[in-house]
ZADO-1210 file (C-alpha; in nm, 4 decimals, padded with zeros to 6 digits):
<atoms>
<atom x="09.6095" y="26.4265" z="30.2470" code="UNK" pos="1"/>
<atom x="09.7371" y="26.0708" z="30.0524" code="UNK" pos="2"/>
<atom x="09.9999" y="25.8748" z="30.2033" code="UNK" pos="3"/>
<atom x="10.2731" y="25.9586" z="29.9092" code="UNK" pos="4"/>
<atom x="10.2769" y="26.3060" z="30.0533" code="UNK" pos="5"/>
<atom x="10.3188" y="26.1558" z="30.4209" code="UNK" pos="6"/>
<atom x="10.5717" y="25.9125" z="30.2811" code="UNK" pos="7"/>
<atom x="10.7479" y="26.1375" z="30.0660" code="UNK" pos="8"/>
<atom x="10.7941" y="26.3735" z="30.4027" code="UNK" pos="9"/>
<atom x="10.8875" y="26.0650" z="30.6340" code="UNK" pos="10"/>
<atom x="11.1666" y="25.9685" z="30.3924" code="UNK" pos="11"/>
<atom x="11.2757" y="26.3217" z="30.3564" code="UNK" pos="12"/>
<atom x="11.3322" y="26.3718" z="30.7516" code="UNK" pos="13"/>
<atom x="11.5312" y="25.9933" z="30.7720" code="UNK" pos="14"/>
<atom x="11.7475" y="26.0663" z="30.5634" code="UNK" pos="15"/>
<atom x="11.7998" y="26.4314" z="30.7751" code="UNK" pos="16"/>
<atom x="11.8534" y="26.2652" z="31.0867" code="UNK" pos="17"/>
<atom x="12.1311" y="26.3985" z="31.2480" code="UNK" pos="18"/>
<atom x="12.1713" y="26.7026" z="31.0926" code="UNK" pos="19"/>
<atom x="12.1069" y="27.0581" z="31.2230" code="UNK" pos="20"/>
<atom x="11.7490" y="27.2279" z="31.1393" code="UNK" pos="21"/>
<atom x="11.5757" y="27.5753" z="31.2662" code="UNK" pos="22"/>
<atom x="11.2136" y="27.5321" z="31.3417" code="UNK" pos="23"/>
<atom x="10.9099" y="27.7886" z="31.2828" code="UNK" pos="24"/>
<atom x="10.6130" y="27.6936" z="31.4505" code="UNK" pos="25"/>
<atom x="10.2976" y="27.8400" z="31.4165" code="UNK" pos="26"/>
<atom x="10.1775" y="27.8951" z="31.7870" code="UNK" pos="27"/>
<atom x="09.8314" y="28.0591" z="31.6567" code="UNK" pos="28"/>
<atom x="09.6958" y="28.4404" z="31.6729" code="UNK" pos="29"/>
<atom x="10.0152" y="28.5724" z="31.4468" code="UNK" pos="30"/>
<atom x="10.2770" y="28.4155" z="31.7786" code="UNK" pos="31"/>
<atom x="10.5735" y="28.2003" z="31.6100" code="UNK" pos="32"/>
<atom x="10.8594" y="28.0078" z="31.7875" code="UNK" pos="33"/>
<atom x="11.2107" y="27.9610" z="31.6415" code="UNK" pos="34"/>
<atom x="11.4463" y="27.6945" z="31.7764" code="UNK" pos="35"/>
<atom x="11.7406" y="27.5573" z="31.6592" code="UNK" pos="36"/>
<atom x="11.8000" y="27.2123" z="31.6815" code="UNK" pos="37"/>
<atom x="11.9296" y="26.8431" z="31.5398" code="UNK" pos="38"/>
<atom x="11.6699" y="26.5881" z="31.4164" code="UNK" pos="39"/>
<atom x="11.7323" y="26.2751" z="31.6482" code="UNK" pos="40"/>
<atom x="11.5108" y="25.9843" z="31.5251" code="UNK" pos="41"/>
<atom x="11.2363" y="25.8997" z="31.2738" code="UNK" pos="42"/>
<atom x="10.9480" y="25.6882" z="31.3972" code="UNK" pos="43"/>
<atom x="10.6800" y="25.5661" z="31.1799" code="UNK" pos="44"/>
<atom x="10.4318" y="25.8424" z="31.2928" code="UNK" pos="45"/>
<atom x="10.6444" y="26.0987" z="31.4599" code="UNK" pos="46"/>
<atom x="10.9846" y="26.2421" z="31.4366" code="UNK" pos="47"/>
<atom x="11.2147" y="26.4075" z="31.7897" code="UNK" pos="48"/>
<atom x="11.3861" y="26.6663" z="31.7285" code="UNK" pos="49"/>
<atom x="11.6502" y="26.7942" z="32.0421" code="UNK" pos="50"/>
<atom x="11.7087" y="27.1607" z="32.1133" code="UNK" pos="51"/>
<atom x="12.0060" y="27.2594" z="32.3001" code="UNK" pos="52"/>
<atom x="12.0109" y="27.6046" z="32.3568" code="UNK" pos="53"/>
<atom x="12.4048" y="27.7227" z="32.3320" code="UNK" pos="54"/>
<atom x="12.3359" y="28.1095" z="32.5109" code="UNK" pos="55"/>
<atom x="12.0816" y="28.0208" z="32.7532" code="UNK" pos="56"/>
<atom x="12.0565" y="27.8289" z="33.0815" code="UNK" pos="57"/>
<atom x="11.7871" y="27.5975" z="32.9390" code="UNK" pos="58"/>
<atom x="11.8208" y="27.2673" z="32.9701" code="UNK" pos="59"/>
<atom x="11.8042" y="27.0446" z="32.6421" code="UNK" pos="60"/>
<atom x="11.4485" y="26.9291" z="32.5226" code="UNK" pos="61"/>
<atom x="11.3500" y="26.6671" z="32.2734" code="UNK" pos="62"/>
<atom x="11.0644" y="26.7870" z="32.0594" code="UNK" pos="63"/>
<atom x="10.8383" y="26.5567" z="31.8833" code="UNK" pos="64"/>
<atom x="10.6509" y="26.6125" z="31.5776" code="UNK" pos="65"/>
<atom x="10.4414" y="26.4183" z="31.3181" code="UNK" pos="66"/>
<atom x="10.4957" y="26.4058" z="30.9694" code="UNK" pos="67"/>
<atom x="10.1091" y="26.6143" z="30.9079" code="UNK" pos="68"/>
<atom x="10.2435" y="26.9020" z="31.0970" code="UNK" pos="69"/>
<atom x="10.5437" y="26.9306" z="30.8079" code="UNK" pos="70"/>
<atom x="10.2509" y="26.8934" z="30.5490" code="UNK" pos="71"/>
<atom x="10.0145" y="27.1246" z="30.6971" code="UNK" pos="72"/>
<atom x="10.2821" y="27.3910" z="30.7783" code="UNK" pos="73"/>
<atom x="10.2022" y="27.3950" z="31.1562" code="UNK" pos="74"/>
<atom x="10.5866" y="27.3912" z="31.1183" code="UNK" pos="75"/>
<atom x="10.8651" y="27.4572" z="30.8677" code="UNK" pos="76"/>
<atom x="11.2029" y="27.3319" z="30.8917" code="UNK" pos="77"/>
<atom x="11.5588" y="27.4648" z="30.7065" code="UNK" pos="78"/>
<atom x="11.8344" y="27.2834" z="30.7034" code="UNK" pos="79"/>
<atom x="12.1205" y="27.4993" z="30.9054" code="UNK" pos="80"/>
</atoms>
């Protein structure tokens, strides 16, 4: 993995932040989770991400991911 990639991805997500994304993860053994949510901040190592589910009870959760798990498509993310 070379740090243009990681670079390339960090810029990527900053200049997201704020904006609405749905996000696949890969749980493992064929299980995925979808969420919906808006990309809060970008650290240098790790970006949040806060789900608010609308039809549910749930209370909001901020989500944090790194940069590798974009790369190594432990997770994909579409813009909404």
């Amino acid at each position: 993995m070379e740090q243009t990639e990681i670079r390339k991805v960090r810029a990527s997500i900053h200049q997201q932040c704020g904006n609405r994304v749905k996000i696949q993860q890969d749980l493992g053994r064929n299980k995925v989770d979808i969420q919906e949510g808006i990309i809060q901040q970008a650290y240098p190592s790790v970006f949040t991400v806060l789900i608010d589910d609308e039809f549910e009870q749930n209370p909001p959760q901020l989500l944090s991911f790194t940069y590798t798990d974009v790369i190594t498509k432990d997770i994909r993310m579409q813009l909404c």
